[in-house]
N, C-alpha and C positions, 0 to 999 in steps of 0.2 A: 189725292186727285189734283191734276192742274188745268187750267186751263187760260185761256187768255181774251184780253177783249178790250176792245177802247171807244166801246159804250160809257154813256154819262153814269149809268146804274151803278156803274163800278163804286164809286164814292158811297155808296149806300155801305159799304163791306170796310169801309177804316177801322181801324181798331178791332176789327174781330167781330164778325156778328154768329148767332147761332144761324144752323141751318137743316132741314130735311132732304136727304136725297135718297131717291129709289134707286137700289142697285140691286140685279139679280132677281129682283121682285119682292126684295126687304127694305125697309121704309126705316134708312139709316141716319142717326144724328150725328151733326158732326161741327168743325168751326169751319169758317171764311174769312181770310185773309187776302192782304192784296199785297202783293209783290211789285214795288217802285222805283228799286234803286237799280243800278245796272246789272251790280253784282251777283244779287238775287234773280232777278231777271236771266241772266247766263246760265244761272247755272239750272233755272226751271227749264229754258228753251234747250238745254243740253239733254234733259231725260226726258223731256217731249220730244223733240227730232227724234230720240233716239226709238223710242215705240213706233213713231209718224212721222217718216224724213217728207213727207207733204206738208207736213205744217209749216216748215222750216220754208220751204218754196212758198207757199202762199203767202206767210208773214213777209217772202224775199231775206229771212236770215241763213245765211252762208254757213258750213260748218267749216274749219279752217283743219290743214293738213296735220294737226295735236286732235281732231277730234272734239275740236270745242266749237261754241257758235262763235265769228266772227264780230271782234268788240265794236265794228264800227257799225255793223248791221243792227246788234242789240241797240247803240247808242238810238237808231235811226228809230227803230221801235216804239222808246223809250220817247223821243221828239213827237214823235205822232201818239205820244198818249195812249198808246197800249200797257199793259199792266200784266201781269198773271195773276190766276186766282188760284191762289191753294185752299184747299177744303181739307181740312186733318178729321178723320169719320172715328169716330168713337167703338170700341165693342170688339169684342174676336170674331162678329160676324162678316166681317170687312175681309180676313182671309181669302185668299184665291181658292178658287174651286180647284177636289183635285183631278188632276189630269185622266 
């Protein structure tokens, strides 16, 4: 799971904290990390846009004509203290439901 935010809270997540998240109506464990560097950063806002090309508009990150987010747009993100949060969820219950 990713998501993004440049809330102060964020710092609470350095290093890895545990975490609970409902999904599906399952009360799943999982870790929290935070994504800082550019690099990482690209490459979360690349398979976000790609589910939600709105995110990409409201953050204002560009995708460029390879298909990738635009590095001066992440850079600008990254300026204003946005981060991504990856939550890695534990278990085979995390599966997608089947179609």
């Amino acid at each position: 799971m990713l998501s993004g935010t440049e809330r102060r809270w964020k710092a609470n997540l350095r290093g890895g904290v545990p975490v609970r998240v409902l999904l599906r109506g399952k009360d799943i464990r999982g870790v929290a990390r935070i994504i800082e560097d550019e690099a990482g950063m690209g490459q979360s806002y690349e398979a976000i846009i790609a589910m939600s090309p709105g995110y990409g508009r409201a953050l204002a990150v560009r995708v460029g004509s390879d298909g990738r987010p635009v590095q001066e747009d992440v850079a600008g993100a990254r300026a204003e203290e946005h981060v991504v949060i990856r939550i890695t969820l534990d278990g085979d219950e995390v599966a997608a439901p089947a179609p």
